[in-house]
Backbone as CSV, one residue per row, in Angstrom:
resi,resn,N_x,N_y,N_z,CA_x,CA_y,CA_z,C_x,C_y,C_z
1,UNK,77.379,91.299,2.209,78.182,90.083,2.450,77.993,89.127,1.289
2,UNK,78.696,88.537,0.749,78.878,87.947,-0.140,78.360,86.543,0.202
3,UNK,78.534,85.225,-1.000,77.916,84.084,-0.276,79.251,83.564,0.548
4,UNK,79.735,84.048,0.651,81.363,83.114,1.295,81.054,83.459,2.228
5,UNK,80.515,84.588,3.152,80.076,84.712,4.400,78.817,84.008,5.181
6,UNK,77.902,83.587,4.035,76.666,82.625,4.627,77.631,81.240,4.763
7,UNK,78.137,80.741,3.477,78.816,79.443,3.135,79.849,79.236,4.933
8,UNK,80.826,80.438,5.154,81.049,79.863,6.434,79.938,80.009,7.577
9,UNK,78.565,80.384,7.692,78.199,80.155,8.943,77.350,78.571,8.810
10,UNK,77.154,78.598,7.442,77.085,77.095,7.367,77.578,75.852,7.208
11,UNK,79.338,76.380,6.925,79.857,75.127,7.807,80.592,75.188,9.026
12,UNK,80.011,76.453,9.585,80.256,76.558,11.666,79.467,75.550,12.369
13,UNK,78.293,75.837,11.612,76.950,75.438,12.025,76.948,73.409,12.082
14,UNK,78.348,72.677,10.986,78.614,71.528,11.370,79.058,71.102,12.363
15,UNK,79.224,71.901,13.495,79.786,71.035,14.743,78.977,71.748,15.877
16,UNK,77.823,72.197,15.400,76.644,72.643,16.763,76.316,71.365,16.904
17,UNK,76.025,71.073,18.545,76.100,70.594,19.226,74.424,70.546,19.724
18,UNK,73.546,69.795,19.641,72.157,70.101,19.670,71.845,69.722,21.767
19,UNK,72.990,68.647,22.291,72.582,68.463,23.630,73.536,69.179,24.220
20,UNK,74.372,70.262,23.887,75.104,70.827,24.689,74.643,72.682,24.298
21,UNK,73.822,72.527,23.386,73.334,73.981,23.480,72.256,73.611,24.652
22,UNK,71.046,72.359,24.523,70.338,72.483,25.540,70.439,72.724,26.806
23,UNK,71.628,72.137,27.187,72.368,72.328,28.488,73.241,73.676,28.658
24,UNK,73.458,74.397,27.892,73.825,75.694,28.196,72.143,76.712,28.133
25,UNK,71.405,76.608,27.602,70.145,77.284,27.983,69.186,76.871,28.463
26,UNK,68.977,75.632,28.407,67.583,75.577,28.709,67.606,74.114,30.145
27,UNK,68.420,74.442,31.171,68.926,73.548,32.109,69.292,74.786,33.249
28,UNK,69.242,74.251,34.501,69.626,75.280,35.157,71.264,76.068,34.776
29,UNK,71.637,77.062,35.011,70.480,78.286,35.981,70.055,78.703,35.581
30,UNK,69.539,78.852,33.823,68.675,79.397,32.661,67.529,79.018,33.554
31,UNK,67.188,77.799,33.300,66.048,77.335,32.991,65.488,76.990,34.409
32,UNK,65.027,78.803,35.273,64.984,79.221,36.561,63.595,79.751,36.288
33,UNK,62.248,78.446,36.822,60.985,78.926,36.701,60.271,79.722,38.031
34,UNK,61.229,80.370,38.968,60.582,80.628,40.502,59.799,82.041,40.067
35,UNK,60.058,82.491,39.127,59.853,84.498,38.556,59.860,84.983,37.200
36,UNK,59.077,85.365,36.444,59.044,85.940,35.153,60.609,86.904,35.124
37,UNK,61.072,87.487,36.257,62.421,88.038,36.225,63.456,87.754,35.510
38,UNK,63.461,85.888,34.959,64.246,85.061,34.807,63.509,84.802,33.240
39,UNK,64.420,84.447,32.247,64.291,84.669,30.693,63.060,83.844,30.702
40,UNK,63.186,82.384,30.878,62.318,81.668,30.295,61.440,81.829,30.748
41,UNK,60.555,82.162,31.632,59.209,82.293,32.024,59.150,83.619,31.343
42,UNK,59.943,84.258,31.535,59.505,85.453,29.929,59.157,85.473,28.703
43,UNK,59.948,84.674,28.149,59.769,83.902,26.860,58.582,82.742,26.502
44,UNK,58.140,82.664,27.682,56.768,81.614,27.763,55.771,82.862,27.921
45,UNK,55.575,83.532,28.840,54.582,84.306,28.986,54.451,85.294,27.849
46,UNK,55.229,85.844,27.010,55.480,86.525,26.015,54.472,85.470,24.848
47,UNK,54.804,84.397,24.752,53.613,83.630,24.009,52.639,83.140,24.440
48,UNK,52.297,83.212,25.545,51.187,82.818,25.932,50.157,83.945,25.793
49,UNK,50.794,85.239,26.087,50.237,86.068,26.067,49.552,86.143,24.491
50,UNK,50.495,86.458,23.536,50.103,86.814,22.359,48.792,85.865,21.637
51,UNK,49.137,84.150,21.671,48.372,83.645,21.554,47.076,83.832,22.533
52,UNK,47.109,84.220,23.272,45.978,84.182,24.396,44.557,85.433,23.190
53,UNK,45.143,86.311,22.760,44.634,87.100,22.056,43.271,86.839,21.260
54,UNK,43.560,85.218,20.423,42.971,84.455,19.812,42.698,84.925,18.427
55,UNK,43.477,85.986,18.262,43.699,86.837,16.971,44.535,85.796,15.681
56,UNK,45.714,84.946,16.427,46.779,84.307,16.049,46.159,82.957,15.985
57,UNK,45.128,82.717,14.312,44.753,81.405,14.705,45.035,80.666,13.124
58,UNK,44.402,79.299,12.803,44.040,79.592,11.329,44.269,77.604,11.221
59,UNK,45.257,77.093,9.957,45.311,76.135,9.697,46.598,75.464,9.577
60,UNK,47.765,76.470,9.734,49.183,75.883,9.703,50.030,77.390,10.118
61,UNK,50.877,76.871,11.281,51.878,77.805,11.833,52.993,77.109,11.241
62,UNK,54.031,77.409,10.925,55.240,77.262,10.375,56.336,77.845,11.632
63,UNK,57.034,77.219,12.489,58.370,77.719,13.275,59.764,77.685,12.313
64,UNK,60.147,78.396,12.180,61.427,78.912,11.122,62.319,78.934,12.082
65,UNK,63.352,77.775,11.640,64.346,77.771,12.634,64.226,76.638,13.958
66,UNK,63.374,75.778,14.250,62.846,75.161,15.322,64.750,74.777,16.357
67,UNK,65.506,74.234,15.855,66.374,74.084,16.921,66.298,72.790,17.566
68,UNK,66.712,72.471,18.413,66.208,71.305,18.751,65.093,71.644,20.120
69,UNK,64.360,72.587,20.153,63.603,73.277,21.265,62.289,73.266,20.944
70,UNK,61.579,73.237,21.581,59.616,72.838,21.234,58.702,73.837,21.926
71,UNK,59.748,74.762,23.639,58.813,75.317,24.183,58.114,76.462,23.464
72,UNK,58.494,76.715,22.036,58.137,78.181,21.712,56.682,78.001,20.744
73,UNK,55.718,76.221,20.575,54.773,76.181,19.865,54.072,75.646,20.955
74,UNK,54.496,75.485,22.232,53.151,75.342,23.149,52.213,75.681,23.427
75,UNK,52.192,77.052,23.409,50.990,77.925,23.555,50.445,78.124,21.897
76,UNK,51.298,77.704,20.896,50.639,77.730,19.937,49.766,76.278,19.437
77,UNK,49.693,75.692,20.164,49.424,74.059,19.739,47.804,74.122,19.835
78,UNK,46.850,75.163,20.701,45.755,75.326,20.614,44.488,75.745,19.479
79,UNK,45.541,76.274,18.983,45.318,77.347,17.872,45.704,77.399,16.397
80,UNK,46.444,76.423,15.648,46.624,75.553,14.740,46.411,74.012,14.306
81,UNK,45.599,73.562,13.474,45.609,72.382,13.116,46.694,71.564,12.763
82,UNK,47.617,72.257,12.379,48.971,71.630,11.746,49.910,72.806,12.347
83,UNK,51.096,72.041,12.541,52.187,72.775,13.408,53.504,72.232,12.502
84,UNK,54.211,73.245,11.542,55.068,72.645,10.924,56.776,73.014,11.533
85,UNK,57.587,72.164,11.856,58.617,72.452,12.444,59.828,72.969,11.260
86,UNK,60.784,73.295,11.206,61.551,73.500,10.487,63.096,73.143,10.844
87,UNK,64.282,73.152,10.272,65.243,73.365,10.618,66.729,72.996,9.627
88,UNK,67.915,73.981,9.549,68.722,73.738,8.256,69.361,72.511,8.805
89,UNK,69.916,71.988,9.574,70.820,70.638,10.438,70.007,69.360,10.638
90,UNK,70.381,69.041,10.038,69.498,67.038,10.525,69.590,66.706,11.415
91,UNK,70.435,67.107,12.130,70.631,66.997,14.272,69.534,67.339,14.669
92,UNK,68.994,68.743,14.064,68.404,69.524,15.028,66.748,68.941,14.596
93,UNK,67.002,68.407,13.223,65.591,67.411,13.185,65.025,65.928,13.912
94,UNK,66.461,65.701,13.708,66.068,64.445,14.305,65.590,64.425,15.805
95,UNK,66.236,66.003,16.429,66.244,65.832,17.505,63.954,66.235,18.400
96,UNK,63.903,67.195,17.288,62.617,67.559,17.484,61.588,65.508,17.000
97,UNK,62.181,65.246,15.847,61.374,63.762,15.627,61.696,62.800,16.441
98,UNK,62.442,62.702,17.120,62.462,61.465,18.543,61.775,62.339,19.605
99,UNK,61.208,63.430,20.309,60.596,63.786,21.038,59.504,63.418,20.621
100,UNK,58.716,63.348,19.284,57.536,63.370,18.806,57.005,62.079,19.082
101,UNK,58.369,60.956,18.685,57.968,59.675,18.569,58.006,59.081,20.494
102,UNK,58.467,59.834,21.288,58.734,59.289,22.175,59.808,57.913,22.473
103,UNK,60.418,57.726,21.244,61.314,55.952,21.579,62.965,56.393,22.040
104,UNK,63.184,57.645,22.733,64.197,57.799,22.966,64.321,57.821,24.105
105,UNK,64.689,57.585,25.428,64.469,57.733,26.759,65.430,58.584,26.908
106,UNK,66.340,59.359,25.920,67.596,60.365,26.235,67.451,61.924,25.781
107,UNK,65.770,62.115,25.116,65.592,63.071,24.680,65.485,63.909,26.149
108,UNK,66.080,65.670,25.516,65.344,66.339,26.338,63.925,66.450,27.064
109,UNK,64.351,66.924,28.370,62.669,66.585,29.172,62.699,68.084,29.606
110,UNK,60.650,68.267,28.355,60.307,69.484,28.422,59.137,69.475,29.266
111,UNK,59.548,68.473,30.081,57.972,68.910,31.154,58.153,70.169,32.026
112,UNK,58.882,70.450,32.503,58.606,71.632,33.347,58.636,72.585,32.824
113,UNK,58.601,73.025,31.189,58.366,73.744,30.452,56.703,73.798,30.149
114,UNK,56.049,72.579,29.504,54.681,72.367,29.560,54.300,72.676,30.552
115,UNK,54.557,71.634,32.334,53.657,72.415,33.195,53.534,73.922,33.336
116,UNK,54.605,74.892,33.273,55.008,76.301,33.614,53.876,76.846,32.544
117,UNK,53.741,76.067,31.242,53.065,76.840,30.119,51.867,76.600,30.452
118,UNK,51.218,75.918,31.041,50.005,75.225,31.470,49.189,76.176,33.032
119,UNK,50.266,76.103,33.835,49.972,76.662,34.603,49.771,78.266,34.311
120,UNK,50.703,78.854,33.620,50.407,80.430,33.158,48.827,81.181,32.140
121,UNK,48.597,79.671,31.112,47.493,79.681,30.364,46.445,80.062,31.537
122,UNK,46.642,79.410,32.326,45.157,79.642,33.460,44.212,78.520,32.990
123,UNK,44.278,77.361,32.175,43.088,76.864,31.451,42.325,75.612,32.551
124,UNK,43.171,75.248,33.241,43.139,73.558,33.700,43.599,72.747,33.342
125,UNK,44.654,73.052,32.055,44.724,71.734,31.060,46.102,70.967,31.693
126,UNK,45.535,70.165,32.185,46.645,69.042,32.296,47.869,68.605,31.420
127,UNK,49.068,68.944,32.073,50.324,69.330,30.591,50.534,67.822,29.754
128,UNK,50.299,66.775,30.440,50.191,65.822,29.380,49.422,65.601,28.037
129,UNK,47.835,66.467,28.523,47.633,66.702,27.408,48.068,67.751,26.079
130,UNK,48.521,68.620,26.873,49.004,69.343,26.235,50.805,69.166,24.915
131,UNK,51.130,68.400,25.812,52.065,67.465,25.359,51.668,66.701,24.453
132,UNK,51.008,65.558,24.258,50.482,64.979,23.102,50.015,65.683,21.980
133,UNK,48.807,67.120,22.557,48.497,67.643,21.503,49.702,68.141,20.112
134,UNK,50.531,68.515,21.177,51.796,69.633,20.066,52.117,67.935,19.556
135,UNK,52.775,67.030,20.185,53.256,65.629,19.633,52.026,65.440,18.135
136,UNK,50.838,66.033,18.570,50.179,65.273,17.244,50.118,66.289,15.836
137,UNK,50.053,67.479,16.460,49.978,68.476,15.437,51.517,68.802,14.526
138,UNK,52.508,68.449,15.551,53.497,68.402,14.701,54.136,67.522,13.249
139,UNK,52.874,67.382,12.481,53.142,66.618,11.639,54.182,66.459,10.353
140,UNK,54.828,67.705,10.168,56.387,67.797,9.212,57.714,68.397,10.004
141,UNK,58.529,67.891,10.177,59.901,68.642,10.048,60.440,68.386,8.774
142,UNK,60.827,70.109,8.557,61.324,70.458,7.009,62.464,70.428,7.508
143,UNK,63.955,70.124,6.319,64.802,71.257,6.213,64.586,72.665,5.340
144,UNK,65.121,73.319,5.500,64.659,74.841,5.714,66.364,75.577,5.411
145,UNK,65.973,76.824,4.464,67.607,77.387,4.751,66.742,78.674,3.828
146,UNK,67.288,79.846,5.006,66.485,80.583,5.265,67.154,81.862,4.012
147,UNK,68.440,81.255,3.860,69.211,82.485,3.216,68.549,82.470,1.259
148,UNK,67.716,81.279,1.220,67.229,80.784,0.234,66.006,81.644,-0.110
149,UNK,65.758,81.927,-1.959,64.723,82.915,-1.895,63.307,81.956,-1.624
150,UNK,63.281,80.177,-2.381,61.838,79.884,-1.364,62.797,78.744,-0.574
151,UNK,62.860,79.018,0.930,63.897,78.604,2.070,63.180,77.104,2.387
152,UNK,61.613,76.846,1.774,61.468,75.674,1.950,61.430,74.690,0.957
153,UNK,61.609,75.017,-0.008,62.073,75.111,-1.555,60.364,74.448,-2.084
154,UNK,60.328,73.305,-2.513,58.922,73.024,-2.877,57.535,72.529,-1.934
155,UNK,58.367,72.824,-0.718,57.639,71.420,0.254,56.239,72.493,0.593
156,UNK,56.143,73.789,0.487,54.998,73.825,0.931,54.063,74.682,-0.068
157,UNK,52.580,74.160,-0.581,52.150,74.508,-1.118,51.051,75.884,-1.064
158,UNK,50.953,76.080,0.312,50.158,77.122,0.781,51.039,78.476,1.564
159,UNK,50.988,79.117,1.327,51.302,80.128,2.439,50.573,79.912,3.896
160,UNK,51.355,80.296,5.228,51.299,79.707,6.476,50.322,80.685,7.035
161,UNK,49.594,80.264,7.831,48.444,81.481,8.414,49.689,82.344,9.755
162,UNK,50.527,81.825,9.915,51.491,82.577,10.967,52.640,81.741,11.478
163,UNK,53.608,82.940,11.459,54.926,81.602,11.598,55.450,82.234,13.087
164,UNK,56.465,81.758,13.677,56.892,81.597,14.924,58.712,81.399,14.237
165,UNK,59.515,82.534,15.212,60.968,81.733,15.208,61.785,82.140,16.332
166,UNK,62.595,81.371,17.219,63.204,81.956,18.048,64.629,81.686,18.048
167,UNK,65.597,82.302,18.250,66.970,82.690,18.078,67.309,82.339,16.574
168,UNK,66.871,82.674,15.914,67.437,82.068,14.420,68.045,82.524,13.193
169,UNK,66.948,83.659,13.079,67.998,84.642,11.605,68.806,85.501,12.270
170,UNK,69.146,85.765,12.919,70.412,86.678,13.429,71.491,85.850,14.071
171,UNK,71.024,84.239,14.652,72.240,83.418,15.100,72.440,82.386,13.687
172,UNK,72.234,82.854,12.146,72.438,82.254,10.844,72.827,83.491,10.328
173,UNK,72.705,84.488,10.462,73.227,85.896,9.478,74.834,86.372,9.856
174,UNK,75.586,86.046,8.854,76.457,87.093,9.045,76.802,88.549,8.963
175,UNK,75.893,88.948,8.796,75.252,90.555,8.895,74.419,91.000,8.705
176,UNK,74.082,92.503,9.295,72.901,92.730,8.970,71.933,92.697,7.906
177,UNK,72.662,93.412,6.491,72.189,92.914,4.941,71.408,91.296,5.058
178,UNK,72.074,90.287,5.150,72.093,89.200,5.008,70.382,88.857,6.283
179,UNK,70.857,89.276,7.861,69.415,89.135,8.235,68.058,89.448,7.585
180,UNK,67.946,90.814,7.048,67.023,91.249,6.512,66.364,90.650,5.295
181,UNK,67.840,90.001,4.479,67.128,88.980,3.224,66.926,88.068,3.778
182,UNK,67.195,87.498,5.111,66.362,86.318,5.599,65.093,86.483,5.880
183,UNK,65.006,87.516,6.625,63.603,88.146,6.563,62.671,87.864,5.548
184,UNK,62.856,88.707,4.539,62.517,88.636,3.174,62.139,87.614,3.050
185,UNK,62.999,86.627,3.236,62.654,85.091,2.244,61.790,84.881,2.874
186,UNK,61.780,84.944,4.453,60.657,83.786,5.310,59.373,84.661,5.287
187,UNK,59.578,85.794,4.568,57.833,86.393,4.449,57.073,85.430,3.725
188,UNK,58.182,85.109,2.996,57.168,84.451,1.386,56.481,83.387,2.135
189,UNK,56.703,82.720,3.568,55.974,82.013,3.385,54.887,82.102,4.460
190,UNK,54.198,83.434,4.620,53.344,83.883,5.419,52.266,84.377,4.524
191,UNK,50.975,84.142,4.713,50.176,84.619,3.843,49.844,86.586,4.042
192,UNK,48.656,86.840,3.601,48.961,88.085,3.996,48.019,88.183,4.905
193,UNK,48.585,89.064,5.375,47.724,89.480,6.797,47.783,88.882,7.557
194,UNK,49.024,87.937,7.567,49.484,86.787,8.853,49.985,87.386,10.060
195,UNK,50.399,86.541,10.956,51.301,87.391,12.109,52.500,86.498,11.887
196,UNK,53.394,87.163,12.423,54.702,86.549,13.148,55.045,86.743,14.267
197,UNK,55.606,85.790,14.828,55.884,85.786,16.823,57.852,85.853,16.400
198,UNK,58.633,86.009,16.599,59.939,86.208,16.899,60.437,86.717,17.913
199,UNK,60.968,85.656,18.804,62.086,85.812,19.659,63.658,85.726,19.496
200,UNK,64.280,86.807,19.873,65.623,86.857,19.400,66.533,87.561,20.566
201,UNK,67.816,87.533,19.887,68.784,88.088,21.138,69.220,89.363,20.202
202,UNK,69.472,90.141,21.437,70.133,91.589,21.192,71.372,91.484,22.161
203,UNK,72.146,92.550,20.879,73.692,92.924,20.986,74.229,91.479,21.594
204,UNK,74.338,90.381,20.659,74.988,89.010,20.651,75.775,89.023,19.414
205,UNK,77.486,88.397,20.531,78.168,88.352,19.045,78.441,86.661,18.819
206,UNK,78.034,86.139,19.852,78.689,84.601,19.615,77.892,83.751,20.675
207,UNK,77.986,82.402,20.290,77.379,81.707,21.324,78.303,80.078,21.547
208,UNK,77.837,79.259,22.314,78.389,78.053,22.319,77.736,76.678,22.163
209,UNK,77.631,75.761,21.472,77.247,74.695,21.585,78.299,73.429,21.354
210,UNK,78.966,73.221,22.423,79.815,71.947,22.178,80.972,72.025,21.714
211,UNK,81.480,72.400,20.957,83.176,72.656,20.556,83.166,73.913,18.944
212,UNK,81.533,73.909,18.885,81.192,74.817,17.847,81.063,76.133,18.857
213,UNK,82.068,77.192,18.412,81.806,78.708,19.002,81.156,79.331,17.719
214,UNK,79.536,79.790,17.415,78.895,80.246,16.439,78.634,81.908,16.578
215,UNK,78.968,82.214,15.464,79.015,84.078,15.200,77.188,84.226,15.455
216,UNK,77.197,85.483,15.996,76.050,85.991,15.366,75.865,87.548,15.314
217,UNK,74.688,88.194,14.714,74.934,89.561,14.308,74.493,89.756,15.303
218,UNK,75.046,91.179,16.025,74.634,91.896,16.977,73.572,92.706,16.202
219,UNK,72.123,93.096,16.973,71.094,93.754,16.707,70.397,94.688,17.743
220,UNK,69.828,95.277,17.386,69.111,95.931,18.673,68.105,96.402,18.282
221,UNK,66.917,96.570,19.476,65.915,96.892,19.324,65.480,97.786,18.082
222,UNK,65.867,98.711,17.860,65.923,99.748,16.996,65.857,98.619,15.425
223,UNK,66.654,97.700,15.492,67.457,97.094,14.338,65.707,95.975,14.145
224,UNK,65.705,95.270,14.692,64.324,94.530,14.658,63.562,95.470,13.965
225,UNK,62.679,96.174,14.640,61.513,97.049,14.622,61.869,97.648,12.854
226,UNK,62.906,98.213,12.667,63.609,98.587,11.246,63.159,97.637,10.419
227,UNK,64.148,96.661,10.463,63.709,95.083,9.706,62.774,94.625,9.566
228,UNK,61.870,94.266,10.354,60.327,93.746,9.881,59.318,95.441,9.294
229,UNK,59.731,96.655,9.498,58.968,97.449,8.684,59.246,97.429,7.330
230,UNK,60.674,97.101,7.111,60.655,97.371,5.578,60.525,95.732,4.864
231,UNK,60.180,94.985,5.560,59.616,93.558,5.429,58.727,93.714,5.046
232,UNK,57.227,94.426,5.412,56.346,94.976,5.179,55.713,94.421,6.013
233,UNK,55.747,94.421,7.380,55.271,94.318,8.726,54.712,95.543,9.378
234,UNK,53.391,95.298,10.170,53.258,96.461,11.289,53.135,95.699,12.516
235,UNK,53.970,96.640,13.562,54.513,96.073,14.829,53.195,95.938,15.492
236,UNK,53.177,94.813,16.009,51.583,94.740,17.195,52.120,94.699,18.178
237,UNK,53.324,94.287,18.889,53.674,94.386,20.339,55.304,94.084,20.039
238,UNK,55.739,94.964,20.961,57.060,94.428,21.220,57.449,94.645,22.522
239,UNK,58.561,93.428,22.973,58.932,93.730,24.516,60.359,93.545,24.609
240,UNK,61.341,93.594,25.334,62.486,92.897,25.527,62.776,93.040,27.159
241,UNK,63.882,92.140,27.197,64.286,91.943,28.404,65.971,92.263,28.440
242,UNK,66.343,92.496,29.988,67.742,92.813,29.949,67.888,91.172,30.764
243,UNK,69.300,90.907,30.241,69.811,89.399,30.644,70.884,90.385,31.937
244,UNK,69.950,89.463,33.218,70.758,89.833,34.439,71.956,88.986,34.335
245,UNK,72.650,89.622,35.388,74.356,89.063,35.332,74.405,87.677,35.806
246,UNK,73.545,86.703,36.521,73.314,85.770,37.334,72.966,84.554,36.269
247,UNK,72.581,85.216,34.815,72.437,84.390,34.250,73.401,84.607,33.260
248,UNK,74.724,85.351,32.941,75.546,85.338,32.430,76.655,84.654,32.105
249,UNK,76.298,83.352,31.887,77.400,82.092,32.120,78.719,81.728,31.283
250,UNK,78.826,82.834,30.471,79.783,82.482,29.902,79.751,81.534,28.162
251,UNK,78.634,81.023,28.194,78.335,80.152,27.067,77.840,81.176,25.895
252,UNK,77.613,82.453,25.971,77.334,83.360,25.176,78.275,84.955,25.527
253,UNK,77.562,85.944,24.576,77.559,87.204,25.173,76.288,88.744,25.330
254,UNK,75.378,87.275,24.890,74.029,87.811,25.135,73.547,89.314,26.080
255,UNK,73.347,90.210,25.465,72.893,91.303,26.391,71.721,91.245,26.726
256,UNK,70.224,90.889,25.872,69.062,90.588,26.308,67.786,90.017,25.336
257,UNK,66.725,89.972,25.652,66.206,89.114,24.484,65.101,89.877,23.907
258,UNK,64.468,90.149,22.564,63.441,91.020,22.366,62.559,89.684,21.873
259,UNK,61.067,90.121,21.976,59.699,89.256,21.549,59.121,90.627,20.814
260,UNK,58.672,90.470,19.513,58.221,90.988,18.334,57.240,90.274,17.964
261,UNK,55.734,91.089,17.773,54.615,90.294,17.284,54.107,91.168,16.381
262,UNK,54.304,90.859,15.014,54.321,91.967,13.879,52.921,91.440,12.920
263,UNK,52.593,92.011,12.091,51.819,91.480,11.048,51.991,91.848,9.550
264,UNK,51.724,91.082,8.871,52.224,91.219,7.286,51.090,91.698,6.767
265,UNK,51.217,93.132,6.399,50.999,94.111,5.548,50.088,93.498,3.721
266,UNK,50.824,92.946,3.618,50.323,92.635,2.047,50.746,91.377,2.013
């Protein structure tokens, strides 16, 4: 794919909609905590788990792609000193830096995300604290553009002890070629022998946020596992889920979601 194919998903990507994607996923009937059956308590336990390991630790996690969404560094907030957010849209920054600062009374409310993450840890920890902690460790949101060979261009001087991304290089790739050099790029900024956590959707061709209908590459399991080997990854766990019909709303065409916990090779 040429750059005229990144160039339009980045100006699709001008009319995403940062409170109307939240409300198509992460609001009911998504955002259905009664059963791990149901995505998001999957997608929480899937990191809780991994971090639980205590393998996944060090001095700076990097999330590639952050979104305007926070539940996917909760369980990582224990286990990094610095928690760096990312994201290519100034919406989707601003929207993670008024949660941080608290002076918005209109931001998304991720408490029943914290308690759910709190309660699954098993620890005792009271989700407020847990809440502040990620509020304090989150000390940069970058912009970030991933199709870039260094995607954070000068801002970071170290390689990341482990990065985290969920729905991101495959809902920014206009094809497969193009995912894989995203790949690529965002190795560079993993040290070696780091991990990566990635959550993503399989066999998705489109999604919705607000009056923006956004492409994305269909992938599949097979297609992941491919991609991060010749990344120079070895797979430490992988899982996926099938998206039941109950949560099929129409705002996507999502078939199901895979969690990939790989490690960098060299």
């Amino acid at each position: 794919m040429s750059a005229n194919g990144i160039a339009a998903v980045a100006e699709s990507y001008q009319r995403f909609n940062p409170r109307a994607y939240l409300q198509n996923n992460y609001m009911p009937p998504r955002a259905n905590f009664t059963s791990e059956e149901f995505a998001v308590p999957w997608k929480l336990r899937c990191l809780a788990d991994a971090f639980a390991t205590g393998e996944i630790c060090g001095h700076t996690l990097i999330d590639i792609g952050t979104g305007p969404t926070i539940y996917q560094l909760l369980s990582a907030c224990d286990y990094f000193e610095e928690i760096v957010a990312t994201d290519y849209l100034e919406v989707n920054r601003a929207e993670i830096k008024n949660w941080v600062l608290g002076e918005d009374s209109s931001c998304f409310d991720w408490s029943p995300y914290i308690q759910y993450t709190c309660k699954i840890e098993g620890n005792g920890e009271p989700w407020k604290e847990k809440e502040q902690k990620l509020k304090k460790k989150l000390r940069r949101i970058l912009p970030i553009d991933v199709h870039q060979a260094k995607p954070l261009g000068s801002s970071l001087s170290q390689p990341a002890d482990a990065l985290v991304s969920a729905f991101c290089l495959e809902a920014v790739s206009p094809d497969r070629p193009s995912f894989d050099r995203a790949l690529r790029n965002v190795t560079t900024l993993l040290k070696p022998g780091g991990h990566f956590l990635m959550i993503g959707a399989l066999d998705e061709s489109f999604y919705l946020a607000g009056e923006a209908k956004l492409s994305v590459v269909p992938i599949s399991e097979a297609d992941v596992k491919e991609s991060f080997a010749k990344s120079g990854y070895r797979t430490r766990n992988f899982r996926s889920y099938v998206m039941p019909s109950s949560l099929k709303i129409g705002v996507d065409d999502v078939q199901g979601i895979f969690f990939i916990h790989a490690q960098k090779t060299a």
